[in-house]
Each structure stands twice: as C-alpha cells, then as structure tokens.
N, C-alpha and C positions, 0 to 999 in steps of 0.2 A: 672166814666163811668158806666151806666146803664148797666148789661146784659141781652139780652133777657130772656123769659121766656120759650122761644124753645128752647136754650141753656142749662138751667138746665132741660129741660123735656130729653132732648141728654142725658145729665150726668147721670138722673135717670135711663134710659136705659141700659146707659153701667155699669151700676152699679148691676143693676140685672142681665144681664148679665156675668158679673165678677164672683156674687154671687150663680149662678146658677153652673159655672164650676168649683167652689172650692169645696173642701174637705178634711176635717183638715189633709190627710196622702200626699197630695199633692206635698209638701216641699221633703218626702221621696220618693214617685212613680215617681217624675220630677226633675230633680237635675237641670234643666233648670228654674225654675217656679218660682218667685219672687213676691213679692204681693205689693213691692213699684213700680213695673211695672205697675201690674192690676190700684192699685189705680192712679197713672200718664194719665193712659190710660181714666182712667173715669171721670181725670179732664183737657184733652184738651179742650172739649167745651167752660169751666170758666177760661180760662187762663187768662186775664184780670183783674181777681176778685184782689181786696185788700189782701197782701201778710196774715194780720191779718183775714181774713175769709177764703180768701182759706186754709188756715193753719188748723181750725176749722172744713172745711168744709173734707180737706183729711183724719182727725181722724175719721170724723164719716163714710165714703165713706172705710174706712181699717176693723170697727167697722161691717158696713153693711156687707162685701163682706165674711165677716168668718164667721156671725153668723144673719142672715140676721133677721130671727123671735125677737131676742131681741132688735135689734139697728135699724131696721126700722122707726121705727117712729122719732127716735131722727134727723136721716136725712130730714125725709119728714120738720120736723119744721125747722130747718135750711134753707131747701129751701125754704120754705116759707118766712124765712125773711129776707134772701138775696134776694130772686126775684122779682120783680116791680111787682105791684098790678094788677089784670086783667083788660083788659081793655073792653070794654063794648059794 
C-alpha cells in the first residue's frame, strides 16, 4: 500500500511540532510527559507503513523530536524514500 505524500507532510508536522514543545528537563518538569506518546502521536498519519519502516521511521521521528538540528535531515531522507514520487 502506497501512502500519501500528504500523510508524510502530516507526520512532518507533527514532528516539529513535538520537537518544538520538548526540552530535555521535560521528563522532570511533567511527570505526565512521555516521548513514546509524542512519537505515536506523529506517526498516526503512516499507520499503514510496513511494520519494517515504520520501525526506522519511529527512531528517526524520537531522534528528531529531542534533538531536532542534528537528526533533521536523517528524517527528511527517510521520507523521501518511503514517500511516492511527486507527481506532476
């Protein structure tokens, strides 16, 4: 099953937005706050995806959402080559 390319643009979204409300003291100032939640959260869109990419893809989406300047790019490539080619 193909997944949209609106679907990973969702994901991307909610990704930055994850990684915008984090802050490494988090875990300490929210004793609510869990970060296999956030990343869940930012992969409702791809639910569908192959349990082998989404798998790849939740490490780099955990990678993004703590440390977003290093692991950015490693997701952008990810999505690119899970997501179906533009179309035209």
């Amino acid at each position: 099953m193909t997944i949209p390319q609106e679907q990973f643009d969702d994901l991307l979204s909610r990704t930055a937005l994850a990684a915008l409300f984090y802050y490494p003291e988090i875990a300490v100032d929210d004793a609510e706050y869990n970060l296999e939640r956030d990343i869940a959260y930012c992969m409702e869109p791809v639910f569908a995806l192959a349990e082998e990419d989404a798998a790849r893809l939740r490490v780099a989406v955990g990678r993004v959402i703590t440390n977003p300047t290093t692991h950015r790019s490693e997701l952008l490539a990810l999505v690119i080559e899970l997501a179906p080619p533009p179309t035209e």
